[in-house]
C-alpha positions in Angstrom: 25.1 -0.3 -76.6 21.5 0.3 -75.9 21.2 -2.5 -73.0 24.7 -1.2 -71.7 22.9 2.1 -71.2 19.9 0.5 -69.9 21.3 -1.4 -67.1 23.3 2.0 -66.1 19.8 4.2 -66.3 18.7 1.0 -63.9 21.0 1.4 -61.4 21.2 5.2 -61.4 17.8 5.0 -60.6 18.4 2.5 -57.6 20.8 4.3 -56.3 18.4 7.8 -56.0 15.7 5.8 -54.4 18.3 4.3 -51.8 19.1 7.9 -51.3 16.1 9.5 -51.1 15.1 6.7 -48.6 14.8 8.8 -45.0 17.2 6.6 -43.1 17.9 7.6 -39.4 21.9 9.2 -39.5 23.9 7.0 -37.2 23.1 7.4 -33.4 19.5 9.4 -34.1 16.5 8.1 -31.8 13.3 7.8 -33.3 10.5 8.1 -31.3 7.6 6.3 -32.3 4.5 8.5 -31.7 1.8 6.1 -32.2 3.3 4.3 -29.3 3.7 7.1 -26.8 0.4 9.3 -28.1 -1.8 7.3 -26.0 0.3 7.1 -23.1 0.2 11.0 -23.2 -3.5 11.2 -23.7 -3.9 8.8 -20.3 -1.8 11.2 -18.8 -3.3 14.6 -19.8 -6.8 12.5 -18.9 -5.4 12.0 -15.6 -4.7 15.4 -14.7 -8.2 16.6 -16.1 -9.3 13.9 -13.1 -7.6 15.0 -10.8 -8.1 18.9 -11.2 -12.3 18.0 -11.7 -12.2 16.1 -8.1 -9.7 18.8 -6.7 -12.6 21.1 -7.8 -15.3 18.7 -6.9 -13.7 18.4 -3.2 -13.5 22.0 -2.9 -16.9 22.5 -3.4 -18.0 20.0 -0.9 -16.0 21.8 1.9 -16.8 25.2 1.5 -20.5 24.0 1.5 -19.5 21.9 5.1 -19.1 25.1 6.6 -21.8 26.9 5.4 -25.6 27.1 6.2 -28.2 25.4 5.8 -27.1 22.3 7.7 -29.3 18.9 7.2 -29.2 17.4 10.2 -31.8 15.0 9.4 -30.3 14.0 6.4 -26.4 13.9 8.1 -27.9 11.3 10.9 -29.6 9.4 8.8 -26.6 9.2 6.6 -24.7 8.0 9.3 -27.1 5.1 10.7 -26.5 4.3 7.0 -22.6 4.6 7.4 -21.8 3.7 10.6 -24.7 1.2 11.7 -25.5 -0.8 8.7 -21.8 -1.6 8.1 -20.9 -2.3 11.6 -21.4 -6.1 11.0 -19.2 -6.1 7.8 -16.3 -4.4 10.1 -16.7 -6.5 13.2 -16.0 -9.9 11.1 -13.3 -8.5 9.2 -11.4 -7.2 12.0 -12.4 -10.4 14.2 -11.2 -12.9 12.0 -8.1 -10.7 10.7 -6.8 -10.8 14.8 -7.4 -14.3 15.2 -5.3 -14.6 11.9 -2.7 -12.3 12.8 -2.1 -14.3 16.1 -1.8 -17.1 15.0 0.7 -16.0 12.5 2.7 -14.2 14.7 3.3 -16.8 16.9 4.4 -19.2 14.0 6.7 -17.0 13.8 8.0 -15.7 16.8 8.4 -18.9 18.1 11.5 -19.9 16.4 13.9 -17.4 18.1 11.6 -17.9 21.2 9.6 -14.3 21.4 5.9 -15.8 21.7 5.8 -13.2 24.5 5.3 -10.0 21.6 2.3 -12.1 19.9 -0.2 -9.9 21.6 2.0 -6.7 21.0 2.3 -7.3 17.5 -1.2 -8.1 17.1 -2.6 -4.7 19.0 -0.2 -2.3 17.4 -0.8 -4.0 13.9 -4.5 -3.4 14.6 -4.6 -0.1 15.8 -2.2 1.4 13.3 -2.8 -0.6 10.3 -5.3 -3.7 10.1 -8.2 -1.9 11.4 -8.1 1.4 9.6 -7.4 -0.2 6.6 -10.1 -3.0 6.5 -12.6 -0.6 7.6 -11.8 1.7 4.9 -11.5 -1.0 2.3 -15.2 -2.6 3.4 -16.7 0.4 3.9 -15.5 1.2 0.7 -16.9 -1.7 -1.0 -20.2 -1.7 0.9 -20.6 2.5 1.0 -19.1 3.8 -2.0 -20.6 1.4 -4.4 -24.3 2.6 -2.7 -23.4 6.2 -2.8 -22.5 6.3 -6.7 -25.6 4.1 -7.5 -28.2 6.3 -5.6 -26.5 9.5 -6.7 -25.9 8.3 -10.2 -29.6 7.0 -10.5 -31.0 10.7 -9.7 -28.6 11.9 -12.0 -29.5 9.8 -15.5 -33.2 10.0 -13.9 -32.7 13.6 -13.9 -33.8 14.3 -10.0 -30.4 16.6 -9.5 -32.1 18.9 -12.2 -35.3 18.4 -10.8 -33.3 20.0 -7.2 -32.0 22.6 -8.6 -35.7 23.8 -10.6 -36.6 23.5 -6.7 -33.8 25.7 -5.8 -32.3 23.2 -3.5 -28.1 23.2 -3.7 -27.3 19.4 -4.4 -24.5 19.6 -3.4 -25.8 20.6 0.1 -29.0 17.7 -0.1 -26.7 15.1 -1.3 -23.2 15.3 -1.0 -22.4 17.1 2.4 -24.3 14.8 4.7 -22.7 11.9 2.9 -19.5 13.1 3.6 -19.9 14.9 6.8 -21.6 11.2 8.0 -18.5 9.5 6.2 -15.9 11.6 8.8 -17.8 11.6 11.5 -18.7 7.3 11.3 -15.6 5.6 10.3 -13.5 6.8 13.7 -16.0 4.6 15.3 -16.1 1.8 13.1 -12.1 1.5 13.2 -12.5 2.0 17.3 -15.0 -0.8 17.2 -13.1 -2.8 15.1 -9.6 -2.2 16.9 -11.5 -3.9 19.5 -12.7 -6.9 18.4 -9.3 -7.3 16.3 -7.5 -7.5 19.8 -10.1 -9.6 21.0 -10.0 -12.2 18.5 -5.9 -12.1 18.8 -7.1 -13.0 22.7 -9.2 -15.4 22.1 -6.8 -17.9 19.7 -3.9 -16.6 22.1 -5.5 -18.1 25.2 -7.6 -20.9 23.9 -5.5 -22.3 21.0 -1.9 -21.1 21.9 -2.0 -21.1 25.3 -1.2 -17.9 26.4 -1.5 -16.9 30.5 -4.6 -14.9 29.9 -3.3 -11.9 32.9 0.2 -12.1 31.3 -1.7 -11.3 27.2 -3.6 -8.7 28.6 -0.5 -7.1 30.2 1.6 -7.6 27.2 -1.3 -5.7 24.8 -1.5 -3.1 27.0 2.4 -2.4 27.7 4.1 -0.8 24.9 0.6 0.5 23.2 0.8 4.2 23.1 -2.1 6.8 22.6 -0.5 7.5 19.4 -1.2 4.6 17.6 -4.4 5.3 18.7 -4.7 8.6 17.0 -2.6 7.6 14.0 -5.4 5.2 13.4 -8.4 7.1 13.8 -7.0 9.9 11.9 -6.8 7.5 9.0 -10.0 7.0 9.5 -11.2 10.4 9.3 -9.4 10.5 5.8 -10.7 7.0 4.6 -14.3 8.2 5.4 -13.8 11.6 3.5 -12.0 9.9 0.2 -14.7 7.2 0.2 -17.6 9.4 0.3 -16.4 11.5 -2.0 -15.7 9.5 -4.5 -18.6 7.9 -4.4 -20.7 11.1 -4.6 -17.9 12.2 -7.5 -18.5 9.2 -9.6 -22.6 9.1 -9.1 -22.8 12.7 -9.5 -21.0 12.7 -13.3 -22.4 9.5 -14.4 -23.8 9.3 -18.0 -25.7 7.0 -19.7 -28.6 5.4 -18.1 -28.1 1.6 -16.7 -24.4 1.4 -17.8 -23.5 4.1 -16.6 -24.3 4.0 -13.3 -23.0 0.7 -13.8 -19.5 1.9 -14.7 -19.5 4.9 -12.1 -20.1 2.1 -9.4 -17.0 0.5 -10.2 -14.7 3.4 -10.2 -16.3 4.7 -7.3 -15.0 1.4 -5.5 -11.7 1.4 -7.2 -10.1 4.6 -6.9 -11.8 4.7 -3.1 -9.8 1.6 -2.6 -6.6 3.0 -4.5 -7.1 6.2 -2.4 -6.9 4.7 0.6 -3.6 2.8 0.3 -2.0 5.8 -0.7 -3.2 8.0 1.8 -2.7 5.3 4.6 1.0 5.4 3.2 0.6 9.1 3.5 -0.4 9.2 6.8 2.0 6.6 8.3 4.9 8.8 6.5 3.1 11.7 8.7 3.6 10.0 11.8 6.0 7.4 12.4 8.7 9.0 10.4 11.1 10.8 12.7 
């Protein structure tokens, strides 16, 4: 009698714990929050980016059109720009024509248009190749300096130091990097369109042998000043996002040695990131009828 009232006790008691189990009814979703909490975190930290560079850009302009003006500063900003990555540019964009050529003619040539190789190559330069090498060199060689030098005064305390002098860093340090940074990479990506279409010439006549009068026409025939533009105005917005994330990064880095280390790095890659979407951006601008 007593075990026949033990084993029902026993399974009264299993079957409360099955119920008081919190099963999910039938069709219910659970979400599971430790997955999706840091996803949301990245995402709010994202927006907080984004609204501190939004700030951070403001900032910058509204001193661009305000006195004083460093013009020593801005120039010598722009020999370090402009000048010192001329040679960077010129072998990009040289090599990345010859390329292009010779690729285009590969293939073009089997439904017999080898006549468009030196159309395709100068529109693709102009429009494309040569902004966005520039931009991506520039940003690799530029941006990486800016945030080091910036981000060294910072952890070495020399921004403070400015502002006990009452000198505006933002107006020492960051507005004749990006004023140089607009003003420069136009002329780098005109330079560079240049070569580009040279170095197309040079493998179309010597390697693929192209009429040399009948390439030249061909480059020249359907290019129209708008490419042109569309081009250097993407250079005008590479050289702005460059220089200002470079400055960005360097001038919130923390941390001594590693972090100028680390604000080096992100200065490079969301420059680089920045400029593939704003060359998207752009193209959407102009070619989209």
């Amino acid at each position: 009698m007593d075990i026949a009232t033990g084993g029902s006790i026993q399974k009264a008691d299993l079957n409360k714990s099955a119920n008081a189990t919190d099963w999910p009814a039938t069709g219910e979703i659970i979400i599971p929050m430790p997955i999706f909490a840091p996803v949301g975190r990245m995402f709010l930290a994202f927006l907080a980016l984004v609204g501190r560079v939004t700030v951070f850009a403001g900032r910058t302009v509204g001193h661009m059109v305000t006195p004083p003006f460093y013009f020593r500063l801005i120039f010598k900003q722009m020999c370090e720009i402009g000048y010192f990555s001329l040679p960077v540019v010129a072998m990009t964009t040289l090599f990345a024509g010859m390329v292009l050529a010779l690729q285009s003619y590969s293939g073009f040539s089997r439904f017999s248009a080898e006549s468009a190789v030196a159309t395709v190559v100068v529109i693709s330069m102009t429009r494309e190749l040569g902004p966005v090498l520039a931009g991506l060199m520039v940003a690799g060689r530029v941006g990486a300096a800016i945030a080091a030098e910036i981000g060294t005064m910072r952890v070495t305390e020399q921004i403070d130091a400015l502002v006990t002098l009452s000198t505006n860093p933002f107006k020492y340090l960051v507005v004749p990097r990006v004023i140089a940074g607009l003003v420069t990479l136009p002329v780098l990506v005109l330079i560079g369109d240049i070569i580009g279409v040279l170095g197309g010439y040079l493998v179309g006549v010597n390697k693929l042998g192209f009429n040399d009068g009948s390439y030249i026409r061909n480059t020249f025939q359907y290019l129209e000043q708008l490419d042109v533009i569309s081009g250097l105005v993407k250079a005008s917005v590479f050289g702005f996002l460059i220089t200002l994330m470079g400055c960005y990064h360097g001038y919130h880095s923390r941390g001594g040695a590693q972090g100028v280390g680390q604000a080096t790095t992100n200065a490079v890659v969301s420059s680089s990131i920045l400029i593939l979407i704003s060359n998207y951006i752009v193209t959407e601008l102009f070619f989209t009828r």
